[in-house]
C-alpha positions as semicolon CSV with decimal commas, in nm:
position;residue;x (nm);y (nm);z (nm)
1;X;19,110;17,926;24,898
2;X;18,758;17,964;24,760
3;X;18,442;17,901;24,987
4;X;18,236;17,640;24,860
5;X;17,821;17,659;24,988
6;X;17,629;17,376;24,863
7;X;17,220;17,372;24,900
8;X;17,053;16,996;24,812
9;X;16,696;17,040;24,736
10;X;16,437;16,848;24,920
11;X;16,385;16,554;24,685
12;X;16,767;16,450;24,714
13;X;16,743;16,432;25,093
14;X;16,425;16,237;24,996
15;X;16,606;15,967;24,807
16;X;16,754;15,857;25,098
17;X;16,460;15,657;25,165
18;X;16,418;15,569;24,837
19;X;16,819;15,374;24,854
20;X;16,783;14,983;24,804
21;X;17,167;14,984;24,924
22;X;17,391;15,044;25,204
23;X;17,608;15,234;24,907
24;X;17,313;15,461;24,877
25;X;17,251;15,567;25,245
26;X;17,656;15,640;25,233
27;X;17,634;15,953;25,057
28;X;17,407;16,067;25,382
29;X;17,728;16,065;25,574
30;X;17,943;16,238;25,316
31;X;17,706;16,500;25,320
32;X;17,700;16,540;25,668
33;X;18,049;16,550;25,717
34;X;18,045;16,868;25,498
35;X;17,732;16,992;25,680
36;X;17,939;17,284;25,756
37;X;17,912;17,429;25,391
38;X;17,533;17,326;25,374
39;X;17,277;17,610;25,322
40;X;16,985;17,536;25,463
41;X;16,603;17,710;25,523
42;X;16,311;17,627;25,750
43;X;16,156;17,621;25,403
44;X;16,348;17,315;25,307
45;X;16,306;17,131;25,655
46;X;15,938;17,170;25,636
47;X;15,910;17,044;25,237
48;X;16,130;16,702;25,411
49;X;15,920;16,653;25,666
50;X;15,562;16,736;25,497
51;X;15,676;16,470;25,190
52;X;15,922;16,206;25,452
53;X;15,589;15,983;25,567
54;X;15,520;15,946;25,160
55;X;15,879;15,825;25,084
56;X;15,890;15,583;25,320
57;X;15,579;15,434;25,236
58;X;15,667;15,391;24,895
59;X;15,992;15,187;25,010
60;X;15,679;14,972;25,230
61;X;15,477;14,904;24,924
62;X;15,738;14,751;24,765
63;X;15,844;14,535;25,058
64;X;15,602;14,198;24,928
65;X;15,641;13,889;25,073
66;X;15,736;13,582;24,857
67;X;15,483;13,401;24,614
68;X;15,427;13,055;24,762
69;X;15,557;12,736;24,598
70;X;15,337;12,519;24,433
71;X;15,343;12,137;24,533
72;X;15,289;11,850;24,261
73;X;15,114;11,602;24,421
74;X;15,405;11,373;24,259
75;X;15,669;11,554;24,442
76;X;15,490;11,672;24,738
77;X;15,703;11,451;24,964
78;X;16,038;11,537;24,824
79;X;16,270;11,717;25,030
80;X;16,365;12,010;24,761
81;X;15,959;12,111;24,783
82;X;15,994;12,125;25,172
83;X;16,320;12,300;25,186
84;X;16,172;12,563;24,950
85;X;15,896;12,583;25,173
86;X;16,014;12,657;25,487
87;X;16,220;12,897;25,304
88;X;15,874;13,086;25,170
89;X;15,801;13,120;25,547
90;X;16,131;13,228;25,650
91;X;16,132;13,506;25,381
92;X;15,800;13,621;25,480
93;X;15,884;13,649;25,816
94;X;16,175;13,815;25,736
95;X;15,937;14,062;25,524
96;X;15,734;14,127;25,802
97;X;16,006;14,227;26,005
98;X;16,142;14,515;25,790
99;X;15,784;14,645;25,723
100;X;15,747;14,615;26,183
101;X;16,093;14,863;26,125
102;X;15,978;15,088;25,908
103;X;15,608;15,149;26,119
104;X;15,829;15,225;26,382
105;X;15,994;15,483;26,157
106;X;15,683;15,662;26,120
107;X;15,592;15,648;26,487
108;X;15,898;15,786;26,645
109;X;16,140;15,877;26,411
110;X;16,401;16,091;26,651
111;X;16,396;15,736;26,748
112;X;16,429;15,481;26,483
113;X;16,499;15,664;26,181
114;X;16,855;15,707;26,057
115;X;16,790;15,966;25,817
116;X;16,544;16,190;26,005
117;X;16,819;16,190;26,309
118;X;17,109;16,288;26,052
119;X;16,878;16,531;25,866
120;X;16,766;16,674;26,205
121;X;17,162;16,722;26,246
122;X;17,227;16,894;25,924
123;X;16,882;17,128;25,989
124;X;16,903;17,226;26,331
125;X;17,289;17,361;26,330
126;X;17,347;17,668;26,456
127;X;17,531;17,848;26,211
128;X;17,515;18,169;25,973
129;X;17,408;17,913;25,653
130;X;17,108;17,774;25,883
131;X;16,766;18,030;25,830
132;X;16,557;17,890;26,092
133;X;16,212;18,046;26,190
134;X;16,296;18,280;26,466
135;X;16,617;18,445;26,233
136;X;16,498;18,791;26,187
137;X;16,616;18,777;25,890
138;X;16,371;18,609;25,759
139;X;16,120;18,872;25,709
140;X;16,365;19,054;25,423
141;X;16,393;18,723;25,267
142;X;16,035;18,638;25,276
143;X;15,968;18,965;25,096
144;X;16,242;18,936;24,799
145;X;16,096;18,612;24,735
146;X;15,743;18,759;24,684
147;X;15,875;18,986;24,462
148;X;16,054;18,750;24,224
149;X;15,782;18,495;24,263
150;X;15,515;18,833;24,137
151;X;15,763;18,845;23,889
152;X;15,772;18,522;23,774
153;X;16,154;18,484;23,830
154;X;16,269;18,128;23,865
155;X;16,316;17,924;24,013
156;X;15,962;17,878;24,004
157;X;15,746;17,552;23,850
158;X;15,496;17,692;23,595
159;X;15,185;17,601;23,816
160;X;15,361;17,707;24,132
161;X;15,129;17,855;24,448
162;X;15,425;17,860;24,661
163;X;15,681;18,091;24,727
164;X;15,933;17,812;24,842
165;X;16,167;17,753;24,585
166;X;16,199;18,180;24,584
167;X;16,253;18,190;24,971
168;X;16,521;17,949;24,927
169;X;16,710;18,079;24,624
170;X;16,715;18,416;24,823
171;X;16,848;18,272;25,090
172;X;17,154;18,095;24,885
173;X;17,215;18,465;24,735
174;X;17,234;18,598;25,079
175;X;17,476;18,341;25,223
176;X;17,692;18,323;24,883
177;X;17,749;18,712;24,895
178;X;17,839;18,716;25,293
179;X;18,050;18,406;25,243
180;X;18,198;18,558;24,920
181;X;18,195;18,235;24,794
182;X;18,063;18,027;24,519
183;X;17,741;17,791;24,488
184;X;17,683;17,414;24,419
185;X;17,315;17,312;24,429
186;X;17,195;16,958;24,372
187;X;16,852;16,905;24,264
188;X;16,665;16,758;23,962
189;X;16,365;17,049;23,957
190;X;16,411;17,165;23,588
191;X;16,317;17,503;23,733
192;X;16,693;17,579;23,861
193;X;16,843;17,432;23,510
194;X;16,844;17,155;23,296
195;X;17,069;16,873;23,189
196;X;17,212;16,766;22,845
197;X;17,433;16,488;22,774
198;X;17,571;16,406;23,120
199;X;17,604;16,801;23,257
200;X;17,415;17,030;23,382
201;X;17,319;17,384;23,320
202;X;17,219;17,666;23,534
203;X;16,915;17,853;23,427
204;X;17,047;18,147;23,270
205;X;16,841;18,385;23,454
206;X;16,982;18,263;23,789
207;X;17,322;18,262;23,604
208;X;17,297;18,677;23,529
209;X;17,136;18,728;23,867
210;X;17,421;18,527;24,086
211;X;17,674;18,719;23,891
212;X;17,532;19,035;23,980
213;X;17,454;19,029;24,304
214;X;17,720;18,786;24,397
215;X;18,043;18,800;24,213
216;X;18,121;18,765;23,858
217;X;18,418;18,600;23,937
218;X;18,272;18,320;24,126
219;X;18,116;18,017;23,991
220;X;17,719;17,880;24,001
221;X;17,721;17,480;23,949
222;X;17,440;17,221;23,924
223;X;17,424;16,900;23,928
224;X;17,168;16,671;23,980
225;X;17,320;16,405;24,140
226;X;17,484;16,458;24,506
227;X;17,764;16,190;24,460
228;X;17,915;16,408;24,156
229;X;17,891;16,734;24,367
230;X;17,995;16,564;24,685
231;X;18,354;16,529;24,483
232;X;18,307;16,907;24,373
233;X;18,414;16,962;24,742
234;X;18,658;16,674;24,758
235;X;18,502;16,398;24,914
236;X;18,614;16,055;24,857
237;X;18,308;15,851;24,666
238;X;18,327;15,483;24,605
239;X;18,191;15,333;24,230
240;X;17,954;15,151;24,454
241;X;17,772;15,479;24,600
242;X;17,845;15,623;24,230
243;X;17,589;15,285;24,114
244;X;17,321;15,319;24,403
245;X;17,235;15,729;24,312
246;X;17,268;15,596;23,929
247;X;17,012;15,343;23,936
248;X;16,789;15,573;24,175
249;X;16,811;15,861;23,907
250;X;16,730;15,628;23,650
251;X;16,469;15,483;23,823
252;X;16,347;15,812;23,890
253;X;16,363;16,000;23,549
254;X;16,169;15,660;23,445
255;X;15,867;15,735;23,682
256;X;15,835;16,061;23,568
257;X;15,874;15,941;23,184
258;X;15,535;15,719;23,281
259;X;15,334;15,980;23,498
């Protein structure tokens, strides 16, 4: 049977913070039940944790309390305009509460923060996919990635100072040839690919280059959503978790259609 790698680039692991359902946080778990077959760099841990504090205060500034009912001095009495009352205080108590949570998120995360701790998880394994800063190995990748990026090889953003998306790429190339297997990555950076009417294609320069220094015989994939590439590798995904990444890549692709 074919080895299957899969890399998910830093703004997917962000999105987990960016969920508005328990659907949404689901696909955390599938992931880390394959966390096994995840390639992963210091590069990437540092991008999650240098952009984490942002993503959860976006999820804060949309936390607003409810707008307070107006009272008609005619009906000021009535028991519908106190029931809706007390339930503008209970509501923005209830508001309160959540945004208490999610300080303590940014205090002590190891602590009180779901996806940090599973993230942390997935990061910190000690396997032959995991490139942490002590690997040795890391010097030879550091270099081929400051070659390509002198190059101007994607993936690479046309702006780019940083040799981050390079360091990582080189490191999937590394772990897809000693694995002999093939490579799904899931991210929405144009830079690896692009999408067209529902799919997803690899940029073809990555496409040549995987097939030669890989194997011609084994596949590159993208896919910019992780529930599609989560059933790439066989995992079980409810139409529920299917809506929550939907809306939240629609939401998305909307922000950026307004920046």
């Amino acid at each position: 049977m074919i080895r299957k790698l899969i890399f998910i680039d830093t703004n997917i692991w962000l999105d987990f913070y960016r969920a508005r359902t328990e659907a949404g946080l689901a696909l955390l778990k599938h992931a880390e039940a394959i966390s096994d077959s995840i390639i992963v760099t210091y590069q990437l841990e540092a991008e999650f944790k240098k952009n984490r504090q942002v993503a959860i205060l976006e999820g804060i500034s949309e936390l607003k309390g409810p707008t307070s009912i107006p009272r008609l001095g005619l009906f000021s009495d009535a028991k519908a305009t106190k029931a809706l009352a007390k339930s503008v205080k209970e509501d923005d108590k209830r508001v309160k509460s959540l945004k208490t949570r999610l300080a303590r998120t940014l205090d002590k995360p190891a602590l009180y923060d779901p996806v940090y701790k599973a993230c942390q998880r997935i990061f910190h394994r000690t396997d032959s996919l995991v490139l942490t800063r002590e690997d040795p190995t890391r010097h030879l990748i550091r270099r081929k990635a400051f070659r390509r990026f002198l190059h101007g090889c994607p993936p690479r953003k046309k702006n780019d100072t940083s040799i981050g998306d390079a360091i990582n790429w080189e490191w999937m190339i590394r772990c897809a040839t000693e694995q002999n297997a093939e490579l799904v990555i899931v991210t929405r950076d144009s830079d690896y690919g692009l999408s067209f009417e529902n799919r997803s294609y690899v940029n073809d320069h990555l496409r040549q280059e995987f097939s030669e220094r890989v194997s011609k015989k084994r596949k590159i994939l993208l896919y910019v959503k992780l529930s599609d590439a989560l059933k790439h590798f066989e995992v079980p995904i409810s139409r529920e978790e299917e809506e929550a990444e939907r809306e939240l890549v629609s939401k998305g692709d909307g922000d950026q259609e307004g920046q």
